[in-house]
C-alpha positions in Angstrom: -12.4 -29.0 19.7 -12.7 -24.9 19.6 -14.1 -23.8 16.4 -13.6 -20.3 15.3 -15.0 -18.9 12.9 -13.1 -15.8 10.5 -15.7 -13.2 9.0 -14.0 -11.2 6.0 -11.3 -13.8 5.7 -10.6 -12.6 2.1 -8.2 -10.2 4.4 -5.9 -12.7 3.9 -2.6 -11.5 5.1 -4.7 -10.9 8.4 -5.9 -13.8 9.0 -2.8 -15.5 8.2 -1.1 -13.5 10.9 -4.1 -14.4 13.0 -3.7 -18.0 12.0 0.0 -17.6 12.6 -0.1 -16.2 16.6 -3.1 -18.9 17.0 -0.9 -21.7 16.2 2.3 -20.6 18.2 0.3 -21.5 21.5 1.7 -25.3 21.7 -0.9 -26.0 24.6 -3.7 -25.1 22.4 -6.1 -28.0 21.9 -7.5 -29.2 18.5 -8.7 -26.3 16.3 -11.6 -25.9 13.7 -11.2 -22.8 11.6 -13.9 -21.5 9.9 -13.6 -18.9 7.1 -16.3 -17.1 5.8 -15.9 -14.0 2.8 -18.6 -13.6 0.1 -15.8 -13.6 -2.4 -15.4 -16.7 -3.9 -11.9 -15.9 -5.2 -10.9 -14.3 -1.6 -12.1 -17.0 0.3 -10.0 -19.8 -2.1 -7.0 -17.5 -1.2 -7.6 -17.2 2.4 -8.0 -20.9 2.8 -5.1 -21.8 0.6 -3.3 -19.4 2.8 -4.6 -21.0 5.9 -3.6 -24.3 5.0 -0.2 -23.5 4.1 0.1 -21.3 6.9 -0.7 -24.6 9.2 2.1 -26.9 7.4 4.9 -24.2 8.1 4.1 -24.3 11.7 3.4 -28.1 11.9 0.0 -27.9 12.4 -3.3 -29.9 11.7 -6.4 -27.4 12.8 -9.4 -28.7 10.6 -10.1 -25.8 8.2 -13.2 -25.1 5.6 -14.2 -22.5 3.7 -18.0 -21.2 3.7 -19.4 -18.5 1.6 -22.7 -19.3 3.9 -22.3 -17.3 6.6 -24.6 -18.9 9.0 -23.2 -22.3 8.3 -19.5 -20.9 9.2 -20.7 -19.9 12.5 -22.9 -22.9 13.8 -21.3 -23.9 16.9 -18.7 -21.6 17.3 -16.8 -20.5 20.3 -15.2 -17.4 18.7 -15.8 -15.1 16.1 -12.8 -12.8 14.8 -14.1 -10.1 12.6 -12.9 -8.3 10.1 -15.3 -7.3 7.1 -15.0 -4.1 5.4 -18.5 -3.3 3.4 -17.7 -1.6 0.0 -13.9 -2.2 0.0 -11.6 -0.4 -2.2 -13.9 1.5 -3.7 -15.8 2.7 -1.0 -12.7 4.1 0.5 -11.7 6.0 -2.8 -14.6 7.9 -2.2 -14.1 8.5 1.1 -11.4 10.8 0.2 -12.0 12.2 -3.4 -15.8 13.4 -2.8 -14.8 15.6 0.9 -11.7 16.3 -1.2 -13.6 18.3 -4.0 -15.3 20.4 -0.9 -11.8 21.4 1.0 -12.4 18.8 3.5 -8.3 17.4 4.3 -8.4 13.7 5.8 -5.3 11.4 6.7 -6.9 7.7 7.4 -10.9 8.3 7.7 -11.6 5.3 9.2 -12.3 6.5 12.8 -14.2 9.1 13.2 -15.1 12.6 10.4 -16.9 12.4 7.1 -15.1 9.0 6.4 -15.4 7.6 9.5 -19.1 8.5 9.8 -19.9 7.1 6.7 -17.7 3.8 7.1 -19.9 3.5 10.3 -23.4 3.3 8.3 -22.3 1.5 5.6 -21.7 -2.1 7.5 -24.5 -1.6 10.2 -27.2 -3.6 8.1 -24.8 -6.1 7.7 -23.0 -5.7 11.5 -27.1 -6.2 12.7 -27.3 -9.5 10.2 -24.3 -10.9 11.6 -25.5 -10.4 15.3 -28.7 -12.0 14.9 -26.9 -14.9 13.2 -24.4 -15.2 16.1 -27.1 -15.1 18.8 -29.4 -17.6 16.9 -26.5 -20.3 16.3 -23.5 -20.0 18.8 -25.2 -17.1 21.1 -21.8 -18.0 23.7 -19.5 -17.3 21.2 -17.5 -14.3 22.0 -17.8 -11.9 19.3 -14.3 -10.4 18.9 -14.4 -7.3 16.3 -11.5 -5.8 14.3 -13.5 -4.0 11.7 -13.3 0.0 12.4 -14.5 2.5 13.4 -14.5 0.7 16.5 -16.2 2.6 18.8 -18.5 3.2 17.0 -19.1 -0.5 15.7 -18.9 -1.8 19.1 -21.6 1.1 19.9 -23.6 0.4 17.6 -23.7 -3.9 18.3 -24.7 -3.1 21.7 -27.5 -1.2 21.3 -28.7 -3.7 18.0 -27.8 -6.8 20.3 -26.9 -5.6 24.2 -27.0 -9.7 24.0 -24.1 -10.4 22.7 -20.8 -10.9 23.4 -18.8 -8.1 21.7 -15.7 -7.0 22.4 -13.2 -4.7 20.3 -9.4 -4.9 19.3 -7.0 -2.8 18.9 -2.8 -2.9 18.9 -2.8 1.3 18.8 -1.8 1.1 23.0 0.2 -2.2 22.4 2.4 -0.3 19.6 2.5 2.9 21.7 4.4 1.6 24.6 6.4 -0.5 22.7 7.6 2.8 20.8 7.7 5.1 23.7 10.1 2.5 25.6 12.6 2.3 22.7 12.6 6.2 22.9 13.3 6.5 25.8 16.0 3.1 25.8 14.6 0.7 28.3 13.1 -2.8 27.2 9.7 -2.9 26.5 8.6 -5.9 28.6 10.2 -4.2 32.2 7.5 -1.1 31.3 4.1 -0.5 32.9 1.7 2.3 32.3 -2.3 3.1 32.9 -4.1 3.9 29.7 -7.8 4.2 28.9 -10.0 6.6 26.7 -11.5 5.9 23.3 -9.8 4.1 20.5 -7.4 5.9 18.8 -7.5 8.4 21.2 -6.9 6.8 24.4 -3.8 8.2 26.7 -1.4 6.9 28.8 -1.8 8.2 32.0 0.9 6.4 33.8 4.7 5.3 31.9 6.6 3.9 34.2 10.0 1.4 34.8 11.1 0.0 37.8 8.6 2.4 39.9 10.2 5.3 37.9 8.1 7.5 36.1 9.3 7.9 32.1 7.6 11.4 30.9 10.9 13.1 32.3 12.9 11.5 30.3 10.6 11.6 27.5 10.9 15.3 27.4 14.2 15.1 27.1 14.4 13.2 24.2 11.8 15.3 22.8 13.5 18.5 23.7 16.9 17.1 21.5 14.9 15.9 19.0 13.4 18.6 16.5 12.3 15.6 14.5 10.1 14.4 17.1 8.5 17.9 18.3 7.2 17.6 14.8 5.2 15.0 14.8 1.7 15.6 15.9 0.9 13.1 18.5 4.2 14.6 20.4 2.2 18.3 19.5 -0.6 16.9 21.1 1.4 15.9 24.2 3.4 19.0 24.5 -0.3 20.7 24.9 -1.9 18.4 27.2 0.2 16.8 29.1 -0.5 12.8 28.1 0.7 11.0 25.5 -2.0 10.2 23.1 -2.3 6.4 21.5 -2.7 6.4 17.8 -0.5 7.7 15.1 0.3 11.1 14.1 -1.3 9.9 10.8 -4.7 9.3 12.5 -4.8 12.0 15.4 -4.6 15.0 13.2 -7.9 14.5 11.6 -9.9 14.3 15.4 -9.0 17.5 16.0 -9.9 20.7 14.7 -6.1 22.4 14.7 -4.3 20.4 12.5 -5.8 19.5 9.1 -7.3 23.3 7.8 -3.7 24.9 8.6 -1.6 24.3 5.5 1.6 26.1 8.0 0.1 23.3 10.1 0.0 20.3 8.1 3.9 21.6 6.6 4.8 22.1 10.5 4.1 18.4 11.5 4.7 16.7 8.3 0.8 15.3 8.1 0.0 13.1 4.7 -3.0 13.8 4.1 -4.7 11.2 2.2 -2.5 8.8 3.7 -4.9 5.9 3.9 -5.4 5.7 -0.1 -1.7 4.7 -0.8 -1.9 2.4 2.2 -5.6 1.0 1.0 -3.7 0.2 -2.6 -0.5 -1.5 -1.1 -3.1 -3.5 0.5 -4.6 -4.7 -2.8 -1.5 -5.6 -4.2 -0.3 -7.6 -1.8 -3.4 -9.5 -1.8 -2.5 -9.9 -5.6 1.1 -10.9 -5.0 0.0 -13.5 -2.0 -3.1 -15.1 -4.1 -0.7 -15.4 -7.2 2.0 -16.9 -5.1 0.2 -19.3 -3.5 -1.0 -20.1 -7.1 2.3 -20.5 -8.5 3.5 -23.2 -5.5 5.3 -20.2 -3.8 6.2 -19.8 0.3 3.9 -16.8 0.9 6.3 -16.7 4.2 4.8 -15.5 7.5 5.2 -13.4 10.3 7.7 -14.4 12.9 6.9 -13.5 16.1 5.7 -14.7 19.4 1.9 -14.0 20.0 1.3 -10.1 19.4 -2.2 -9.2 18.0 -5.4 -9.8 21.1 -7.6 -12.5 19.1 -5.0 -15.4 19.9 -4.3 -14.0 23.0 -8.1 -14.1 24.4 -8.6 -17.8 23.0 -5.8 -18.6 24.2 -6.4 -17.0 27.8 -10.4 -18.3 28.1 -9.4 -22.0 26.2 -6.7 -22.7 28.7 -7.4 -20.7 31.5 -4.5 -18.5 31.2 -4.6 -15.3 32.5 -3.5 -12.1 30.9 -4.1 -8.3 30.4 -5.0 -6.8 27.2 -6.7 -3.4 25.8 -10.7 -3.8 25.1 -13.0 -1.6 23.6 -16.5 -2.7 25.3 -19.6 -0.4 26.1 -18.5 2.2 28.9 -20.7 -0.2 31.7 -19.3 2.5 34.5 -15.4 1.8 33.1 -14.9 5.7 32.3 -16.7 8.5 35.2 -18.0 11.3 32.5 -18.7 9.3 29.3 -21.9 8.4 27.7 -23.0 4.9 28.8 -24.2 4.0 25.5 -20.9 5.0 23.9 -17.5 2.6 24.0 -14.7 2.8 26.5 -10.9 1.7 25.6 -9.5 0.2 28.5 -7.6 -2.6 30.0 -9.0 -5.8 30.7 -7.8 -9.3 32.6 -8.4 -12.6 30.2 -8.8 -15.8 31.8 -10.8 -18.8 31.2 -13.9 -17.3 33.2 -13.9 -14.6 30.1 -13.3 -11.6 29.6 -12.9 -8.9 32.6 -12.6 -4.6 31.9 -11.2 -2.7 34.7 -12.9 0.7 35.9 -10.5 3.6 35.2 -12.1 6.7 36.9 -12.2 10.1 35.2 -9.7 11.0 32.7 -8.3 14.3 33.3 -10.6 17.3 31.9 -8.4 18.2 28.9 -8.3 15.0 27.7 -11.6 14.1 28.7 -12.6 17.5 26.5 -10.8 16.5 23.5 -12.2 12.8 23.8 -15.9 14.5 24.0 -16.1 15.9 20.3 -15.1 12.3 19.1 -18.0 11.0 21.4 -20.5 13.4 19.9 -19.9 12.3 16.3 -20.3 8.7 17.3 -22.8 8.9 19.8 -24.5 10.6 16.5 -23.2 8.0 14.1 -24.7 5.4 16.1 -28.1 7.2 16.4 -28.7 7.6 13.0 -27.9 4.0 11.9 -30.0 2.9 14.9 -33.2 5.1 14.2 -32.6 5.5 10.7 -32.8 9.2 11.1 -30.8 11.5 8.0 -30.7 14.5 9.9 -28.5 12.7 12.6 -26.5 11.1 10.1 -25.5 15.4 9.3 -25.5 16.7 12.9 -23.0 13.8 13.6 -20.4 15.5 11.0 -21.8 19.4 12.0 -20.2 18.4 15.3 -17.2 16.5 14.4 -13.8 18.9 15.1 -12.3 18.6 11.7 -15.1 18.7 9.7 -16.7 21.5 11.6 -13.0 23.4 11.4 -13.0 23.1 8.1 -16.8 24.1 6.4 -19.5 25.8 7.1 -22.5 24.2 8.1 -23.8 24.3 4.5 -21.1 22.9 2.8 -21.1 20.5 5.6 -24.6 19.1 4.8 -23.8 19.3 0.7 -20.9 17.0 1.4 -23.1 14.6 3.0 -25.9 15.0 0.1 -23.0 14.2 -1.8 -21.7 11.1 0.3 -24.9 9.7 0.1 -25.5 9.8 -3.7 -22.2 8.4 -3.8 -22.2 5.5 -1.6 -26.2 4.8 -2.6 -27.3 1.6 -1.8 -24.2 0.6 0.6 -26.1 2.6 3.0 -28.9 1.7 5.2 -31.9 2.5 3.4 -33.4 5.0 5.7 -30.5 7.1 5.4 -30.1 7.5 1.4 -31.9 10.8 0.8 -31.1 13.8 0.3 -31.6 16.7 2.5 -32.0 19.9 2.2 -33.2 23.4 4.6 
C-alpha cells in the first residue's frame, strides 16, 4: 500500500484537487492518505472532504486524520506539502506594514519584503518537519508546494542536504498552455525548453511540428494592444524570452514596474492583488466546510491529471515515465547560478525516481534579471540558516523592487517594522531590532 501523507491539509480545496488527480490513475494500487493540519476544525474539513471526494470517484484509499504530525508521517512514501505559517493574517501584514512606507507589492509570496519574510517565518517549522521525515520515513520523497519556493527548497537543503526535496510548480505548465491558445495550435502537439528560477523561469524554445512559435507570437502581439500591455509580454518585448509567471507576480521582481504609477496604469498591475485573492480563499474554505456540514456535493475538479504531486506518484509507484518542471538545488542543472541556490527545470519521472536535466547557461539578460532574485534568496536563506539580522536586511537592500523603491534607511525601518510585526512567527535569532 503507498501511504502519503498531506501537511497543511486544512488547504482543503487543495488537497481535494490533489485527492482528485490522485485517484483518476485507475492503475494506482491501494492508497493510505494521511492528513495532517494543527487545526482541528481544518483538519475535520479536509478529511470530510477527502472522503467524499473518494465516493464521487469510486474510490476506497484508507484515510485518517492526525493533528500529530510525526504519527502522520511514519512510514510514508510521499509527503505533499503545503503549510502556510501565520495564514491570513500574516499575509495582511505583508501588505499593509510595506504599504504605510511606499513600498507597492502584487502577490509577495516569492521573492521582496513579503517574500523575504514568508521565507523566515516557516523555516523553524520547515527544519522540524525535515528532521521528522528523515527520522521516520527518511525514503519518502518530500514533494513541497509551500512558497517561496526557491527559497524553501534552499533553505531544506542546506538544514537537511539528506532529504528528498523536491519543489512544484504549474507557473511553466499554465504558460504553454496559454501561449499555444494564443497563438491557435493545440496544446499537447507543442514542445518548448524552459529552465530558470520559479516564477521567473523562461522559455527558451516554443515550438510545433519543428516550427518555431515566437514569430507568430509577435504577431498576435503586434494586433493586440491588449496584450502589449500586459507585463510579462513588456518583459518579453525587452528581452527576448517569454517569462513563466503572471504579469501579477513578475512586476514586483523587477525594479521597473511597481515605483512608476505611468507604469503600473501602462500595464494594468493590481497592486495588492494577493489580499483579495488571500480572502476569496477564506471564504471558500467557509462555503466548502459549511457544505459538507449541511450534506452538500462540495463538487470537484474535472479534469485528467494536471498538478505534478499525482503525476510523480503515479510515475515512481508504477513505473511510468514522464516529464515534469522541478525546483531542486542547482546540482550543476544551470552554468552561472549559485550551487547552494534552486534551479527550475525539467525533469524525467519514472519508477527509479526522480531525474533533473542539465540546461546550460541561460542567456546573459535573462541570466541578469534572474541574478537580483538569487541575491535576495541566497540572503533569505542565509539569515534563517545562521540566524544573522543583518542578512535578513541586506537580503531586501538588494532585492530590485524594494531597492527601486526606498532608500536604504527606509529599507531597514521597514524591516524593524516587519519584525515587530510578525514577532514570534519568526525565528528567534532574527526578532530584534536593528539599528546604525
Amino acid at each position: 500500500m503507498t501511504t502519503i501523507a498531506f501537511l497543511g491539509a486544512g488547504s482543503v480545496v487543495f488537497t481535494r484537487d490533489l485527492l482528485a488527480d490522485l485517484l483518476a490513475f485507475d492503475d494506482l494500487p491501494d492508497l493510505r492518505i494521511r492528513l495532517h493540519d494543527i487545526d482541528p476544525d481544518r483538519l475535520a474539513t479536509a478529511e470530510g472532504i477527502a472522503r467524499a471526494t473518494a465516493a464521487r470517484r469510486g474510490a476506497a484509499p484508507v484515510i485518517t486524520s492526525h493533528l500529530d504530525r510525526r504519527e502522520a508521517l511514519q512510514g510514508a512514501d510521499f509527503v505533499i506539502n503545503s503549510i502556510q505559517v501565520g495564514g491570513y493574517a500574516s499575509t495582511v501584514v505583508d501588505f499593509e506594514v510595506p504599504a504605510r512606507f511606499g513600498l507597492r507589492q502584487t502577490i509577495a509570496d516569492t521573492v521582496g519584503i513579503g517574500g523575504v519574510f514568508r521565507a523566515l517565518r516557516p523555516s523553524p517549522v520547515l527544519a522540524a518537519i525535515a528532521r521528522d521525515v528523515l527520522d521516520v520515513c527518511p525514503d519518502a520523497w518530500f514533494l513541497n508546494y509551500t512558497n517561496p519556493m526557491a527559497m524553501n527548497i534552499a533553505y531544506l537543503h542546506a538544514v537537511a542536504p539528506a532529504l528528498k526535496a523536491v519543489g512544484l510548480c504549474h507557473s511553466v505548465y499554465w504558460t504553454v498552455r496559454g501561449l499555444a491558445e494564443l497563438v491557435g495550435v493545440p496544446f499537447d502537439e507543442v514542445t518548448y525548453r524552459s529552465f530558470g528560477v520559479n516564477h521567473q523561469a523562461w522559455i527558451l524554445r516554443l515550438e510545433h511540428d519543428g516550427v518555431d512559435l515566437y514569430p507568430r507570437l509577435d504577431e498576435r502581439i503586434a494586433q493586440d494592444e491588449q496584450q502589449r500591455r500586459r507585463v510579462r509580454v513588456d518583459m518579453y518585448r525587452r528581452l527576448g524570452y517569454f517569462p513563466t509567471e503572471s504579469s501579477e507576480h513578475s512586476a514586483e521582481y523587477l525594479p521597473w514596474y511597481m515605483h512608476s504609477d505611468a507604469e503600473i496604469e501602462r500595464l494594468r498591475i493590481p497592486v495588492g492583488d494577493y489580499l483579495g485573492i488571500s480572502r476569496e480563499n477564506v471564504a471558500e474554505y467557509e462555503q466548502t466546510r459549511d457544505k459538507l456540514l449541511a450534506g452538500e456535493d462540495i463538487g470537484e475538479r474535472e479534469h485528467e491529471a494536471q498538478e505534478y504531486a499525482p503525476q510523480i506518484v503515479h510515475s515512481i509507484v508504477t513505473g511510468t515515465p514522464r516529464t515534469i518542471v522541478v525546483n531542486v538545488p542547482n546540482a550543476g542543472l544551470i552554468d552561472g547560478m549559485p550551487a547552494g541556490f534552486t534551479a527550475e527545470v525539467p525533469a524525467t519521472v519514472d519508477g527509479a525516481g526522480i531525474h533533473p536535466t542539465a540546461m546550460g547557461a541561460l542567456p546573459p539578460q535573462l541570466a541578469a534579471v534572474n541574478a537580483a532574485y538569487i541575491g535576495t534568496g541566497t540572503l533569505t536563506v542565509a539569515a534563517a540558516v545562521q540566524g544573522d539580522p543583518r542578512l535578513l536586511r541586506q537580503a531586501a537592500m538588494v532585492d530590485a523592487n524594494t531597492s527601486a523603491s526606498l532608500t536604504v534607511e527606509q529599507i531597514w525601518d521597514l524591516c524593524n517594522a516587519m519584525v515587530e510585526a510578525h514577532g514570534d512567527l519568526l525565528p528567534e535569532p532574527l526578532r530584534v531590532q536593528v539599528t546604525l
